[in-house]
C-alpha positions as CSV (number, residue, x, y, z in Angstrom):
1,X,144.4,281.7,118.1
2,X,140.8,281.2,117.5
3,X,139.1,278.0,116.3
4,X,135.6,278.6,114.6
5,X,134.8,281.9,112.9
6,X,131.1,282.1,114.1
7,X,129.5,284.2,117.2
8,X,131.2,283.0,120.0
9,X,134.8,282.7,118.2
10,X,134.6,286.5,116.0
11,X,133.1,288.0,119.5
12,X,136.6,286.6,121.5
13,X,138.7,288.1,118.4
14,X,137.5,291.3,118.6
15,X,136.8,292.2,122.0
16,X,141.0,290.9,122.3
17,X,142.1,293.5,119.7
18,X,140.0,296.0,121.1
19,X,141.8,295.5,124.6
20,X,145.2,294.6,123.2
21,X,146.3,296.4,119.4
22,X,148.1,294.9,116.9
23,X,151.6,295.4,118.4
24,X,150.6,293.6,121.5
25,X,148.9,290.4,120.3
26,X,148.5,288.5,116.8
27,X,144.9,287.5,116.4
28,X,144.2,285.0,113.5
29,X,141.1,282.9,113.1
30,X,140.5,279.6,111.2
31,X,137.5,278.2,110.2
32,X,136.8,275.5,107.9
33,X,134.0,276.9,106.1
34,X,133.7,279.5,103.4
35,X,131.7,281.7,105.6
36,X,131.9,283.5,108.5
37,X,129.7,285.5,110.7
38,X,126.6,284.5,109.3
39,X,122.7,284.1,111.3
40,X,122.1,281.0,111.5
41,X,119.2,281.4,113.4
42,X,118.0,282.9,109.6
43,X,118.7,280.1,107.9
44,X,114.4,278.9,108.5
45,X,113.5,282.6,107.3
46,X,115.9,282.4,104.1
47,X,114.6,279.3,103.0
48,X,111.2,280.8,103.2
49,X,111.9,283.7,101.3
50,X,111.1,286.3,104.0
51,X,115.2,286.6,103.3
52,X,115.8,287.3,99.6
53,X,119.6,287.1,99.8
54,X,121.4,284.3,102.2
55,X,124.5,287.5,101.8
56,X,121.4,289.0,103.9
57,X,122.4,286.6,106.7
58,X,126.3,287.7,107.1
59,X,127.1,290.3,109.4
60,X,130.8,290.7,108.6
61,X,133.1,289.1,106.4
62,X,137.1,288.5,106.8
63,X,138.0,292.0,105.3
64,X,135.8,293.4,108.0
65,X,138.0,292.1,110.1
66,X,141.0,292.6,108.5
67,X,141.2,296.0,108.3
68,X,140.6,295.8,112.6
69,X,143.9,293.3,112.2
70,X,142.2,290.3,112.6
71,X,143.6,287.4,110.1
72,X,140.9,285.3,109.3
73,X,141.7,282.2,107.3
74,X,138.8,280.4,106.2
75,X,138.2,277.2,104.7
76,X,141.0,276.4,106.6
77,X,140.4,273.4,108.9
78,X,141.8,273.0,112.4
79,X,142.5,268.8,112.1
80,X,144.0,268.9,116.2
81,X,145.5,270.5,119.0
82,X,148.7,269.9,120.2
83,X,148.4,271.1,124.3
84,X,151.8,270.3,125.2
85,X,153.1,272.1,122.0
86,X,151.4,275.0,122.3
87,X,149.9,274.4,118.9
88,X,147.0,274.1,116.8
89,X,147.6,271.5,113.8
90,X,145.7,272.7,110.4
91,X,145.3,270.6,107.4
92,X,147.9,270.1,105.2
93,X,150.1,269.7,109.1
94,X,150.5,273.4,108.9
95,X,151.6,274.1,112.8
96,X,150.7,277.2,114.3
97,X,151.6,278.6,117.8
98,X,149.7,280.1,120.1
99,X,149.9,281.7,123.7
100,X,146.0,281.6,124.1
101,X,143.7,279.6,122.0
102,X,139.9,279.6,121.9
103,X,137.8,276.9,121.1
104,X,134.4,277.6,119.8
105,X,134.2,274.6,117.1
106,X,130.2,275.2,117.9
107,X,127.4,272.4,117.7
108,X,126.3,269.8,115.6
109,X,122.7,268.7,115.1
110,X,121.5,265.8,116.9
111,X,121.2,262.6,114.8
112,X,120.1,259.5,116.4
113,X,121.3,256.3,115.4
114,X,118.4,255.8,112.6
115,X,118.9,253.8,109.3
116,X,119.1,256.3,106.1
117,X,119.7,259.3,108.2
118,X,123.0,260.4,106.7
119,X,121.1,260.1,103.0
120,X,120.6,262.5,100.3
121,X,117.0,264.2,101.3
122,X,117.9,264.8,104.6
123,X,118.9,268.2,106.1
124,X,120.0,269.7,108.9
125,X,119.5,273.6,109.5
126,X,122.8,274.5,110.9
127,X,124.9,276.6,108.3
128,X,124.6,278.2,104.9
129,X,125.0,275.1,102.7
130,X,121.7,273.6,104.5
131,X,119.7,275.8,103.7
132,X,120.7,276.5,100.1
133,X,120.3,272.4,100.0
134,X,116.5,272.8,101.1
135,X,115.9,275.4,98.3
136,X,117.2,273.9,96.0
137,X,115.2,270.4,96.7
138,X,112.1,272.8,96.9
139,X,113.0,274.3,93.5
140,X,113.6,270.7,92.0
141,X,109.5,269.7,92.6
142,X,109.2,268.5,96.6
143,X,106.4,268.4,97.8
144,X,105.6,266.6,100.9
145,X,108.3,267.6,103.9
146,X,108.6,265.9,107.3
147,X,110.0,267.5,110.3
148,X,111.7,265.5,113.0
149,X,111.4,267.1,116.2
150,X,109.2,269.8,118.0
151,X,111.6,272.8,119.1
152,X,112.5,275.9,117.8
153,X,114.0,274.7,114.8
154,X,110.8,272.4,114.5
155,X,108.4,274.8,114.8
156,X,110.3,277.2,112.3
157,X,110.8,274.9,109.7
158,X,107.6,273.7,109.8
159,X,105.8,276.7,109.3
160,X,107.9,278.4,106.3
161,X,107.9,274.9,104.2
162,X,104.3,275.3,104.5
163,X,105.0,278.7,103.5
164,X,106.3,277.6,100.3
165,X,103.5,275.3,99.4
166,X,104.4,271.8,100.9
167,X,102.6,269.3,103.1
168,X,103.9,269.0,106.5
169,X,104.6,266.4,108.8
170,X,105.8,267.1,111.9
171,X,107.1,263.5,113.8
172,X,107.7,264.0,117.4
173,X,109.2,261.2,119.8
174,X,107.5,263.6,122.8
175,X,104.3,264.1,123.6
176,X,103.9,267.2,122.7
177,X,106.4,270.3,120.5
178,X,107.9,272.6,122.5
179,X,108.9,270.2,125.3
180,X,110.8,273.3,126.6
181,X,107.4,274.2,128.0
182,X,105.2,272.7,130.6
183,X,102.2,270.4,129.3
184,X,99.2,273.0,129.4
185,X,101.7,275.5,127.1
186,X,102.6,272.6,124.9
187,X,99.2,271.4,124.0
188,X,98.4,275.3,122.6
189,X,101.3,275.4,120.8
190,X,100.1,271.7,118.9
191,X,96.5,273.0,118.7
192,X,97.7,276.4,117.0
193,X,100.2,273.9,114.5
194,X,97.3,271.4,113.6
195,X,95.0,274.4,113.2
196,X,97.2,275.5,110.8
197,X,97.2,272.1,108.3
198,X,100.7,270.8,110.2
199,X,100.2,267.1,110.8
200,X,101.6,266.6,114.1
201,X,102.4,263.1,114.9
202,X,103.2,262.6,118.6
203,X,104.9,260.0,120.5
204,X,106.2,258.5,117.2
205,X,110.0,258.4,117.2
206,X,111.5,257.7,114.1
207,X,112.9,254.2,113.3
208,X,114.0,254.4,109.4
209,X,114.4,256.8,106.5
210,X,113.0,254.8,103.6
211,X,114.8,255.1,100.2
212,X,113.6,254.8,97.0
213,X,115.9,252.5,94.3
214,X,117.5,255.7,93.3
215,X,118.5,256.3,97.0
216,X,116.1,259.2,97.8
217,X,114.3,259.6,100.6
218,X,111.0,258.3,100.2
219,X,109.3,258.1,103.8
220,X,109.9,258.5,107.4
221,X,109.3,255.1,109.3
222,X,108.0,255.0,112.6
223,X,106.1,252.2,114.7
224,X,102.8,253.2,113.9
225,X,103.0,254.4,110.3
226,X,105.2,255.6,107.2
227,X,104.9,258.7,106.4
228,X,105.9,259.9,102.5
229,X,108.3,262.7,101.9
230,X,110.1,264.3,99.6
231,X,112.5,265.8,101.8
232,X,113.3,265.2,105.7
233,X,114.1,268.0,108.1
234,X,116.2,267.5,111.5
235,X,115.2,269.6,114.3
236,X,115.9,267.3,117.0
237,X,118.2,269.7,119.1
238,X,121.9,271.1,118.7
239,X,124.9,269.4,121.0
240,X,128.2,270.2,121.6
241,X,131.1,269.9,118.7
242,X,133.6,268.6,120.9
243,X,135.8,265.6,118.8
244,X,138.6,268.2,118.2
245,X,138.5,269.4,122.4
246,X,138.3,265.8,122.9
247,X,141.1,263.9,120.7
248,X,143.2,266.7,122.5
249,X,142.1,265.8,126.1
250,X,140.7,268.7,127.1
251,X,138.0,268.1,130.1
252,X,134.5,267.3,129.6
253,X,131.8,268.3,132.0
254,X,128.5,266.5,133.0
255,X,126.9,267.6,129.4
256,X,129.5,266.8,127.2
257,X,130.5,270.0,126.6
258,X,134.0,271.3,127.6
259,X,134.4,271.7,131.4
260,X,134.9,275.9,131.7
261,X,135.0,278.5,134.3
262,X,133.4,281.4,134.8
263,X,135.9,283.1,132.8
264,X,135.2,280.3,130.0
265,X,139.0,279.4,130.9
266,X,139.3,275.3,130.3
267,X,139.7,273.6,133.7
268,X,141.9,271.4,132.8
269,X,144.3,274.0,130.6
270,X,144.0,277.0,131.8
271,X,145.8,278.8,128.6
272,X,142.9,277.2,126.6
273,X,139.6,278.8,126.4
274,X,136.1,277.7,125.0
275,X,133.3,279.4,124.1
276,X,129.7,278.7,122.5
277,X,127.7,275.8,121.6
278,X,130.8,274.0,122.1
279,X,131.3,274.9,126.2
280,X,129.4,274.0,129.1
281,X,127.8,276.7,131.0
282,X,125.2,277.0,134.2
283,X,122.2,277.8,135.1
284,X,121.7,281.2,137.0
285,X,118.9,279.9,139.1
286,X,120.1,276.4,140.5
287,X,123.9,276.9,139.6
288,X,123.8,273.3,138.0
289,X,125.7,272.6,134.9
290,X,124.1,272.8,131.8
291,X,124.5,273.0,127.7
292,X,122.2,275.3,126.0
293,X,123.1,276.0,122.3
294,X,121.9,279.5,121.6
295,X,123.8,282.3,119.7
296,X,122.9,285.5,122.5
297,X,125.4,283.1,125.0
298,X,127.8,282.2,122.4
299,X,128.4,286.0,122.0
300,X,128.8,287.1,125.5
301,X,130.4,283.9,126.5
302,X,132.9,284.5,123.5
303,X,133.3,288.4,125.1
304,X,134.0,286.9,128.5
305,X,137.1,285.2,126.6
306,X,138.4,287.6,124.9
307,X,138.0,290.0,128.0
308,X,140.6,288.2,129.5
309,X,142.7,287.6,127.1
310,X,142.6,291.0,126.6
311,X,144.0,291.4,130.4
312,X,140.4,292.7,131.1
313,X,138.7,290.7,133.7
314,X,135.1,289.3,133.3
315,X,132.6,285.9,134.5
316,X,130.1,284.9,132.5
317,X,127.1,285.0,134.7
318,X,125.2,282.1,133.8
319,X,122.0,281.6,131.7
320,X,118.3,281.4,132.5
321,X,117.5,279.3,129.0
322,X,115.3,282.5,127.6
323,X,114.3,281.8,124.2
324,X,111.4,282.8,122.0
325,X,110.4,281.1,118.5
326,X,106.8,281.5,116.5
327,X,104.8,279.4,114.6
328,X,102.2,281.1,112.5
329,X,101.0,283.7,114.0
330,X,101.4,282.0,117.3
331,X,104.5,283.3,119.3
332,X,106.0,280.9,122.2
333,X,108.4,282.3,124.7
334,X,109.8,280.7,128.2
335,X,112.3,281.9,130.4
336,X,114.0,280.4,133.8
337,X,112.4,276.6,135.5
338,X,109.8,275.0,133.6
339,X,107.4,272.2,136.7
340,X,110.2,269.7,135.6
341,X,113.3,271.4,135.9
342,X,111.7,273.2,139.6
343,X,110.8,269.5,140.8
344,X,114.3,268.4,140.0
345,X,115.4,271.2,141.5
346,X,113.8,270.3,144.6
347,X,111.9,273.8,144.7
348,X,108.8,273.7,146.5
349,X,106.5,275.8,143.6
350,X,103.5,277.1,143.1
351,X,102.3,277.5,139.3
352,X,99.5,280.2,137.9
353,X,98.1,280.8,135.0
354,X,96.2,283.8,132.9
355,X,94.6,284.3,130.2
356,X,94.2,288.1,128.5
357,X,94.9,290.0,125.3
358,X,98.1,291.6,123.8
359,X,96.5,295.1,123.3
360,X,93.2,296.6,124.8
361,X,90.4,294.5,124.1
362,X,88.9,297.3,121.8
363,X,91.8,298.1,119.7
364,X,92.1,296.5,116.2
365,X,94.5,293.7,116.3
366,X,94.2,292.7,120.0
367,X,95.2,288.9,120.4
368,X,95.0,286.7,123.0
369,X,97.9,285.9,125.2
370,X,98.4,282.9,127.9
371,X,101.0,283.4,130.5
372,X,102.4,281.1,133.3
373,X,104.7,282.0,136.1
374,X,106.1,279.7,138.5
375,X,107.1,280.8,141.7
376,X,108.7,279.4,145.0
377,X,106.0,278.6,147.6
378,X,106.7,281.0,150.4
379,X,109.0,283.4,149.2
380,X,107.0,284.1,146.0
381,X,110.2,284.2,144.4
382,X,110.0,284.0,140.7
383,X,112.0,281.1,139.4
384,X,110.3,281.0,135.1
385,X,107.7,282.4,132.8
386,X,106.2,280.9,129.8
387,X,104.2,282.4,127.0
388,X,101.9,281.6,124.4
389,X,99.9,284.2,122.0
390,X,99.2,286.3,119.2
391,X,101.0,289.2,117.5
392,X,103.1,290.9,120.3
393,X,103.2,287.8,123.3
394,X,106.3,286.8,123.0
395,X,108.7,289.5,123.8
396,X,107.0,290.3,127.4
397,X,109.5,287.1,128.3
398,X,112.0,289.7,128.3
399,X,110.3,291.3,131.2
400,X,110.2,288.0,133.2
401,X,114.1,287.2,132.2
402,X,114.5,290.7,133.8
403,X,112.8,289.9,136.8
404,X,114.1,286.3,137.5
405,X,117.8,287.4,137.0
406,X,117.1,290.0,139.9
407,X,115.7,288.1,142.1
408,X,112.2,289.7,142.1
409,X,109.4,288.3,143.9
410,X,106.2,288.2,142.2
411,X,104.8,291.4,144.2
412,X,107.5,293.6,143.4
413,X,106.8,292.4,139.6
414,X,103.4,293.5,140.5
415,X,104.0,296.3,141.6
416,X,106.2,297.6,138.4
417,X,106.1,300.3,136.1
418,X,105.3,299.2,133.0
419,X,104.4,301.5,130.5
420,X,100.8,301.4,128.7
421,X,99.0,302.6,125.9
422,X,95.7,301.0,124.0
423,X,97.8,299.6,120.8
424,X,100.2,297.7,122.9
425,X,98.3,296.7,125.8
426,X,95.6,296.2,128.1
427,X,95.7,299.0,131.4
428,X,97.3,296.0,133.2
429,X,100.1,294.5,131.0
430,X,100.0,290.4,131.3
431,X,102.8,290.3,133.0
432,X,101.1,292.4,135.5
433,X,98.3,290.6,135.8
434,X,99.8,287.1,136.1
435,X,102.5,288.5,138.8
436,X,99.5,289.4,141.2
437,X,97.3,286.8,141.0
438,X,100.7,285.1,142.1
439,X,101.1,287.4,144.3
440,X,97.6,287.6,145.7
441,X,97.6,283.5,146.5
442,X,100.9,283.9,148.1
443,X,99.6,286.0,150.6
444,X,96.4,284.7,151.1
């Protein structure tokens, strides 16, 4: 039995069936949407009209998986969990049985306790409905938007509401967006968003939603000012959906999220699995406990489950927090320890930074790239990377994510093989470049 028919919980169905057939084990799915399957990460992109079609968005739908014998119910709510029963409770008090169950209820955006939040005028970017809610209040005339928070969501948001013609304010409690990234990385990624027309407005968090007398949203309130909008945006972060895990008393961990083991297997009931946004993973580096709500975990996390429910055995094997967004023509990337997380870490660190160009400096198109590594004093071990460029930055994070899952130092990174040619590079790549000068001042 699988609760939530999204990454995590399709990826445990089907990697069960494909270990264990039809005869073997009944796999049935409930979620309590209409949808399933579905990108949420293209939610931004759809309400921007690079995606013409939100059926654009849906990788598979339940007759996909029927005809693999998968019975997905949707629109079909799971209201509790019955441990001692073996059961999972649906609405309506519909009991059904189960021998292994998987959790992976996913997130839920993060809404502080602010007057007129929960109001008409104010979205979320978390499923389908969300986003055909912020095209429709597009279509009906708005015109000025404000976007709570600086992240990935943020950042998206803010650039494809520009996109379709409004005036953007971003509201950040922080400092700076992008607080995923160290100060000097942050402060490019502002420059590039006010150099755009985004009003950022930092170190503002938000105090009221002002309604008009017809109960619309009419401004965002902070301390210093009120800023007018036609439509309010939440990017303020995912957490873990966790009441149903909860009310049932499955275990917690230090985030929040549900307490799992490597093999995503609850620790408190082992025949009970969770997967996602929902679970509580750990980072690969310091092996602390951590929630990160991305969809590339929720997918392998949700394999891991349904490898061993399958009779397969697997670990998940942590996560590094690699992630990648744009804004403009600006793409951000960071992978591993940002200064913070390596100070609270206790790692004694060393930071560099480099500037160059994405392609050779004579080859139309070239743009420039920042890149910062940090590495451990001593060992020159890598522990995270962080970019900031033009057209073709961002995805050299991959090569870092590489590196700091194997444990490279920044002079075997040096020394790598990377390939080169004029409309993709310079002779020596950026990551090149910023791994020896790390490299070179390790060593004197």
């Amino acid at each position: 039995m699988v609760i939530g028919g999204d990454a995590a919980g399709l990826s445990a169905a089907a990697q069960a069936r494909r270990l264990r057939g039809a005869s073997e084990l009944d796999v049935v799915v409930l979620e309590q949407g209409p949808e399933i399957s579905y990108s949420a990460c293209g939610i931004p992109y759809w309400i921007g009209g690079l995606v013409s079609d939100r059926d654009r968005l849906m990788a598979r739908t339940p007759a996909d998986f029927a005809a693999q014998d998968v019975a997905v119910r949707t629109d079909t709510r799971a209201e509790g969990i019955d441990l001692s029963a073996g059961e999972v409770v649906a609405a309506g008090g519909e009991r059904l049985g189960y021998d292994h169950l998987v959790v992976a209820t996913g997130g839920k955006p993060f809404r502080p306790p602010v007057p007129g939040l929960d109001a008409d005028g104010v979205h979320g970017v978390h499923r389908l409905a969300d986003g055909a809610d912020i095209r429709a209040a597009i279509a009906a005339g708005a015109k000025r938007a404000v976007v709570l928070g600086g992240g990935y969501i943020g950042l998206e948001m803010a650039e494809v509401l520009q996109t379709r013609g409004l005036e953007v304010t971003v509201v950040l409690a922080d400092p700076l967006p992008m607080a995923q990234l160290d100060d000097d990385m942050g402060e490019r990624v502002c420059a590039a968003m006010c150099g755009m027309g985004i009003d950022v407005r930092p170190n503002q968090p938000v105090r009221e939603i002002e309604l008009g007398v017809d109960g619309a949203v009419r401004a965002v309130r902070t301390d210093e000012a009120a800023y007018d909008a036609d439509l309010v945006v939440l990017g303020l972060g995912m957490g873990p959906e966790t009441t149903l895990a909860q009310e049932a008393g499955l275990a917690l961990g230090t985030t929040g999220a549900i307490d799992v083991a490597h093999t995503q297997r609850s620790r408190s009931h082992p025949e009970v699995f969770a997967a996602g946004d929902c679970a509580q993973t750990f980072h690969r580096i310091t092996g602390e406990a951590i929630h990160v709500a991305l969809g590339t975990h929720a997918n392998k996390q949700g394999r891991v489950a349904g490898s061993v429910i399958g009779g397969r055995p697997a670990r998940f094997a942590g996560v590094l927090g690699t992630a990648m967004t744009k804004v403009g023509d600006l793409e951000v990337a960071r992978t591993g320890l940002c200064t913070t997380q390596a100070e609270e870490g206790g790692y004694d660190y060393r930071t560099e930074l480099i500037e160059s160009s994405t392609r050779a400096g004579y080859y139309p198109g070239s743009a420039p790239i920042t890149v910062k590594i940090i590495t451990e004093r001593g060992s020159g071990l890598l522990l995270g990377a962080q970019i900031v460029g033009g057209p073709g930055s961002g995805k050299r994070i991959d090569v870092f994510a590489t590196a700091v899952w194997a444990g490279m130092t920044a002079e075997t990174l040096a020394g790598s093989d990377l390939s080169y040619a004029p409309p993709f590079s310079p002779t020596y790549d950026p990551v090149v470049v910023a791994a020896r000068v790390a490299s070179r001042i390790e060593q004197g």
